[in-house]
C-alpha positions in Angstrom: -21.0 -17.8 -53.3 -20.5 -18.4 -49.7 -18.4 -16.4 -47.0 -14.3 -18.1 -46.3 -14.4 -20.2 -43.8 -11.5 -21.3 -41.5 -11.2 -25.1 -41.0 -13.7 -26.6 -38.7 -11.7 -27.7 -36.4 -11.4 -24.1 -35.3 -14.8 -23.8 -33.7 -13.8 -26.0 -30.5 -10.7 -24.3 -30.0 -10.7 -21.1 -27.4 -8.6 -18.2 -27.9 -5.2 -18.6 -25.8 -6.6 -16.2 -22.2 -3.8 -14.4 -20.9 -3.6 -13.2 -17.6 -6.3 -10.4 -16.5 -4.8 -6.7 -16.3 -3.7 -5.1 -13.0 -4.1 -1.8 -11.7 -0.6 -1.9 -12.5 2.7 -4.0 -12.9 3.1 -5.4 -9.8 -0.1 -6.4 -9.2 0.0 -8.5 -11.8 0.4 -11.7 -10.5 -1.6 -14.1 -13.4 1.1 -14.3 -16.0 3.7 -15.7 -14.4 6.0 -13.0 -15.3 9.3 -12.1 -13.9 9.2 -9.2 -11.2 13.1 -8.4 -11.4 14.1 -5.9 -14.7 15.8 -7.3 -17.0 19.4 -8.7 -16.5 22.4 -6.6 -16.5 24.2 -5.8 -19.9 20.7 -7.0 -21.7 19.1 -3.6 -22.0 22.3 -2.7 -24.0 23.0 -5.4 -25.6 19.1 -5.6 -26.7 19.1 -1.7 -27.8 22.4 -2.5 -29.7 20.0 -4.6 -32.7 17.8 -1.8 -32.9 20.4 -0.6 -35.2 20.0 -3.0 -37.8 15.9 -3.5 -37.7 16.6 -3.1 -41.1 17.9 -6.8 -42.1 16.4 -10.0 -41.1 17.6 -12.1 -38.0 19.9 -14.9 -37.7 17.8 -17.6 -39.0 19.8 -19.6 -37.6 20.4 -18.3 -33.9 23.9 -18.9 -34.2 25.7 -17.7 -31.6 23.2 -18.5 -28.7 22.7 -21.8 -30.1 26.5 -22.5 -29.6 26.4 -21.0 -26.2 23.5 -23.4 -25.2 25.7 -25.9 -26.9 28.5 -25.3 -24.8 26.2 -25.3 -21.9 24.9 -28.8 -22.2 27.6 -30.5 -23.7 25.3 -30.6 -26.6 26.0 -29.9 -30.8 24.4 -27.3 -32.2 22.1 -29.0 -34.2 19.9 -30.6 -31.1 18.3 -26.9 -30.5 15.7 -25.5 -32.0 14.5 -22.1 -31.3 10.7 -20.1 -31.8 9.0 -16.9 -30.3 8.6 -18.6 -26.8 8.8 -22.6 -25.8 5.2 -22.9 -27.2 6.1 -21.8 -30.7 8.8 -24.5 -30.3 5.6 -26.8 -28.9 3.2 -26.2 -32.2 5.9 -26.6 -34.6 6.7 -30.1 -32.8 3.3 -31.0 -32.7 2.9 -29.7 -36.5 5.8 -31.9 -37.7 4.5 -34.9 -35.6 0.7 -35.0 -35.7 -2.5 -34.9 -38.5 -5.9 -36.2 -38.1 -6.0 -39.7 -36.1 -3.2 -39.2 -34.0 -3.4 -38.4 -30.4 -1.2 -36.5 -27.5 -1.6 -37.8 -24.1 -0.9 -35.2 -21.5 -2.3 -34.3 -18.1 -5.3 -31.9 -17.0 -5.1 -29.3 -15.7 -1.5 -28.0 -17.1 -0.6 -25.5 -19.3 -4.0 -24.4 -21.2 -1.9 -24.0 -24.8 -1.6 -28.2 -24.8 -5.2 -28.1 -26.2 -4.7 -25.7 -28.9 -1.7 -27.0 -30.0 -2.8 -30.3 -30.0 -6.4 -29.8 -31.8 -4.9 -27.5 -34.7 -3.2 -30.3 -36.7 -6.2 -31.5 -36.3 -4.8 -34.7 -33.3 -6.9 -35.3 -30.8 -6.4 -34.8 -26.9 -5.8 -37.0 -24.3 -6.3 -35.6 -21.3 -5.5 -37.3 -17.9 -6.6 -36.3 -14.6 -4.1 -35.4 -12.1 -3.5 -37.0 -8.7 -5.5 -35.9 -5.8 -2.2 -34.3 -4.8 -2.1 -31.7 -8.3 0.7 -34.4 -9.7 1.1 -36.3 -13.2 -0.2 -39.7 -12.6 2.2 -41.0 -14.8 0.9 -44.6 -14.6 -2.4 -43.6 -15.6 -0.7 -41.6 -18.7 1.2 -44.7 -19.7 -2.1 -46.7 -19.3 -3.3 -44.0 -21.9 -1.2 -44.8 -23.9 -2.6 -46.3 -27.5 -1.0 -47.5 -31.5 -2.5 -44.1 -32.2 -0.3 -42.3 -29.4 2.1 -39.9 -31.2 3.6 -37.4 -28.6 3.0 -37.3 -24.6 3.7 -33.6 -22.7 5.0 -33.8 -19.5 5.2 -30.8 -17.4 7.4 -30.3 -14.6 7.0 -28.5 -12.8 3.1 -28.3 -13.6 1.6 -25.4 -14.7 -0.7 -24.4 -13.0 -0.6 -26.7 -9.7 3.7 -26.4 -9.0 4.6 -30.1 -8.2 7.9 -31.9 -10.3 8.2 -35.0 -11.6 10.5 -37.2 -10.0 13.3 -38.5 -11.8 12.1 -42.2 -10.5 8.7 -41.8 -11.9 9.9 -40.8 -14.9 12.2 -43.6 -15.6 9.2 -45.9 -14.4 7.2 -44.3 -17.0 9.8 -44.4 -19.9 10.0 -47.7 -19.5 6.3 -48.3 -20.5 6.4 -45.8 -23.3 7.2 -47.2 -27.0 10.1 -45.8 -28.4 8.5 -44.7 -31.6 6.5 -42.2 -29.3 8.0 -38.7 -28.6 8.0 -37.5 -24.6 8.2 -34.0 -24.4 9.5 -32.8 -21.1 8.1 -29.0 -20.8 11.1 -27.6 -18.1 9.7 -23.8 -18.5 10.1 -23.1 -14.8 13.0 -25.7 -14.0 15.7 -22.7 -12.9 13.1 -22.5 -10.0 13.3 -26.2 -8.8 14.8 -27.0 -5.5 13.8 -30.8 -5.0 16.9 -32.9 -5.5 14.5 -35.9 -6.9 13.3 -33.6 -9.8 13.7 -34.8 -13.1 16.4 -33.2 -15.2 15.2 -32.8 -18.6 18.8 -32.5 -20.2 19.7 -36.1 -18.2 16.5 -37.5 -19.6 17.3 -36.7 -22.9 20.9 -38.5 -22.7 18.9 -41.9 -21.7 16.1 -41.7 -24.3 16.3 -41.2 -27.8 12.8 -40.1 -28.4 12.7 -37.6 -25.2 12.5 -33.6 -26.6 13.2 -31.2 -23.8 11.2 -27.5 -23.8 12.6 -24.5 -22.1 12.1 -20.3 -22.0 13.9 -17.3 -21.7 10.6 -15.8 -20.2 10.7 -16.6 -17.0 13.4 -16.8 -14.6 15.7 -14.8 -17.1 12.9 -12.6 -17.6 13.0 -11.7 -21.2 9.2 -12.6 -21.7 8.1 -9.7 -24.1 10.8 -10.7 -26.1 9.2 -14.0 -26.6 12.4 -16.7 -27.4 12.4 -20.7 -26.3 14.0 -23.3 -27.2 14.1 -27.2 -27.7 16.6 -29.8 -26.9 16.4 -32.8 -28.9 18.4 -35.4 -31.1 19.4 -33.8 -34.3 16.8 -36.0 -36.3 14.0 -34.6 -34.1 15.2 -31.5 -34.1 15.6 -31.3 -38.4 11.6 -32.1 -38.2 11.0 -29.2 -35.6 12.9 -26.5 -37.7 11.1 -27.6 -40.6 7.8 -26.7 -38.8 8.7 -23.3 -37.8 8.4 -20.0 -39.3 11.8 -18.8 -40.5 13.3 -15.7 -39.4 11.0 -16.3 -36.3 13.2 -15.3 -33.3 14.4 -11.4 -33.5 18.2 -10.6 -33.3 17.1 -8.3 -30.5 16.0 -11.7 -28.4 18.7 -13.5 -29.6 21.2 -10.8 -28.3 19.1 -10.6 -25.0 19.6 -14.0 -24.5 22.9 -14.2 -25.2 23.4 -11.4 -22.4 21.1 -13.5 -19.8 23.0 -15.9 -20.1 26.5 -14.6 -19.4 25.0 -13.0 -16.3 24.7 -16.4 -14.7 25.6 -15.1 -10.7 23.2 -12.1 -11.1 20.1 -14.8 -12.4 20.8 -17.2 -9.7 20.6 -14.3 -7.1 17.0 -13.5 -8.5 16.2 -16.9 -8.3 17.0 -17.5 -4.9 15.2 -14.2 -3.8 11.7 -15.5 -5.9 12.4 -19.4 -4.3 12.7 -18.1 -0.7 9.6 -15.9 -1.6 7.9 -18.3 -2.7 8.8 -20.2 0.6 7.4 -17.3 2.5 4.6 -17.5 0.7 3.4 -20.7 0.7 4.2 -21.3 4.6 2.2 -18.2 4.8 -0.8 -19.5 3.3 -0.5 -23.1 5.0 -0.7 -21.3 8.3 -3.6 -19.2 7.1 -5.4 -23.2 6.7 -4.6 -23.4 3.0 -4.4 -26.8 1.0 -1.5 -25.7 -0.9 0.5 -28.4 -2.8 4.3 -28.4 -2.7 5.8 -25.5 -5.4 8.9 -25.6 -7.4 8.1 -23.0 -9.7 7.2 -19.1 -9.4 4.0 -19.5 -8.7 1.7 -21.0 -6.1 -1.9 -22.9 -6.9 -4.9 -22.7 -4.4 -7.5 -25.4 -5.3 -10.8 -23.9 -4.9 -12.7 -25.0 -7.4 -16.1 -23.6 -8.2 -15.0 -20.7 -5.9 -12.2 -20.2 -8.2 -13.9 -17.0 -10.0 -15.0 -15.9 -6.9 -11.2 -15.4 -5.0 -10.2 -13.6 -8.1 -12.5 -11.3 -7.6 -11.9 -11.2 -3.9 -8.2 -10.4 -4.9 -8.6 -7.4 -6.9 -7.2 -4.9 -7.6 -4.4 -7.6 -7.5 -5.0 -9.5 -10.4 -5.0 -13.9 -10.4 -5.2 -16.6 -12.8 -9.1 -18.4 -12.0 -9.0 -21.7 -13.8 -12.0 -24.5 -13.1 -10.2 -26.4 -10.7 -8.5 -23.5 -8.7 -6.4 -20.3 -9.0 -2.9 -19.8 -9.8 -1.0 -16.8 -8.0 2.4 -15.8 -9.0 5.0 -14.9 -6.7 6.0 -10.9 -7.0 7.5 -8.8 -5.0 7.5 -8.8 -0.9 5.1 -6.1 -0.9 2.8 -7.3 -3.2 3.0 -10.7 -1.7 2.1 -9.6 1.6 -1.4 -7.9 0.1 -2.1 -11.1 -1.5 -1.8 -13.1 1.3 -4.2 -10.3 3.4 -6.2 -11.1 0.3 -6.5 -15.1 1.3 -6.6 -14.7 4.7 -9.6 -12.4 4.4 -11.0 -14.9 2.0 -11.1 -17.8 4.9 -12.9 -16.1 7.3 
């Protein structure tokens, strides 16, 4: 007898890396996490389903989904919810892809695309960004093959901060075969200032075969609650249910959510303070001589490179994110912003 094995095909895939622990809280600045407490009425409203840990959730997620419904001008059955936008991601990529198939999407981004691709066993199709930290959507079109199943578009990008313009993406579309799915990943949209950004939700009304990804973990802060969603047409979507896990989202997250979003003044007040830190910030760092490319989300990226590992060690005891290409600093608070930028000016000389 021999020993279990998993598939092969889980020898080349890391473990997901989350961001490195801080001496405390609010020096965490790896995660991109939220640095406001939850929203008001959510603690409540959250603590409320303790009460009834007893009984499964909402398969469903019935009441939120018709909020979001109501939101978007939307029916219910375009959303599909999981434990985060990337739950949402695998299950879409579960439903869409099998050994042969391929997902175009750009490098660097978020480092779950390559997971999520390679379990169903798809291959990756990863295409270098601009010198500028941007999609290089021609280039991803170019990519595009009869084995292309799904493309991931991330705006803005994680790690780097730049948007996709609406433009560029209509200029892309229009190279893209409808029979392959776009998936617009809008995790940090409620942060986007640029008035040519793409709007996921406007997308989707054009193009039948777009699927747009959003999060309750970031600006609304809920993200050790872990809840996401999709929009897509109700065909899309019936696939993407069938890939998830039932019972998948809590009624404690649901109910959070639900409360986030009925506090919509108090969200977009904490989203203005993070933007017009992240202003600071970044005008900050390009005085300090930093090549720091244009931000629309709560985080900024500094493209060192090899010296990557070395500024997060430089930065501690706040803690960074140190990819290959660079290192990805999330905005907190003013006072921990202002010791991170000491950090990088300390760093230059």
């Amino acid at each position: 007898m021999t020993d279990p094995r998993p598939r092969q095909v889980l020898a080349a895939i890391p473990a997901y890396r989350p961001g490195r622990p801080a001496l405390d809280e609010s020096h965490k600045l790896s995660s991109n996490e939220n640095p406001f407490p939850p929203l008001p009425g959510v603690v409540e409203r959250a603590a409320a389903g303790l009460a009834r840990m007893n009984r499964y959730p909402d398969p469903g997620v019935t009441a939120l989904g018709e909020a979001l419904a109501e939101r978007h001008g939307l029916s219910t059955d375009h959303f599909a919810f999981g434990t985060g936008s990337v739950s949402v991601l695998f299950g879409l990529l579960d439903a869409w892809c099998g050994p042969g198939d391929e997902v175009v999407y750009p490098w660097r981004s978020f480092e779950a695309y390559p997971i999520a691709v390679d379990l169903p066993g798809a291959t990756s199709v990863r295409v270098p960004l601009t010198a500028d930290h941007r999609h290089d959507l021609p280039a991803m079109a170019d990519a595009i093959t009869e084995r292309t199943k799904v493309v991931l578009v991330c705006t803005p990008n994680n790690p780097t901060g730049p948007v996709v313009t609406e433009a560029e993406f209509e200029e892309f579309m229009a190279r893209v075969p409808t029979t392959v799915l776009v998936v617009v990943d809008e995790a940090y949209v409620e942060f986007v200032r640029d008035p040519d950004a793409l709007a996921g939700a406007a997308a989707l009304a054009r193009h039948a075969n777009v699927v747009v990804l959003r999060t309750f973990s970031k600006a609304y802060g809920l993200a050790g609650l872990r809840i996401g969603y999709s929009m897509a047409h109700p065909a899309i979507t019936e696939a993407i249910r069938k890939a998830l896990p039932p019972f998948g989202v809590t009624d404690i997250a649901q109910a959070a959510a639900l409360a986030s979003l009925e506090a919509q003044a108090e969200l977009e007040e904490r989203v203005e303070a993070v933007v017009a830190e992240r202003t600071r910030v970044f005008d900050a760092l390009r005085e300090q001589g930093w090549d720091v490319p244009s931000s629309h989300a709560n985080f900024v990226w500094l493209p060192l490179g090899e010296r990557s590992a070395e500024f997060a060690e430089h930065a501690h005891p706040i803690s960074v994110r140190p990819f290959p290409e660079g290192v990805r600093v999330t905005i907190g608070t003013p006072e921990i912003n202002d010791a991170f930028l000491a950090r990088a000016a300390a760093f230059r000389r």
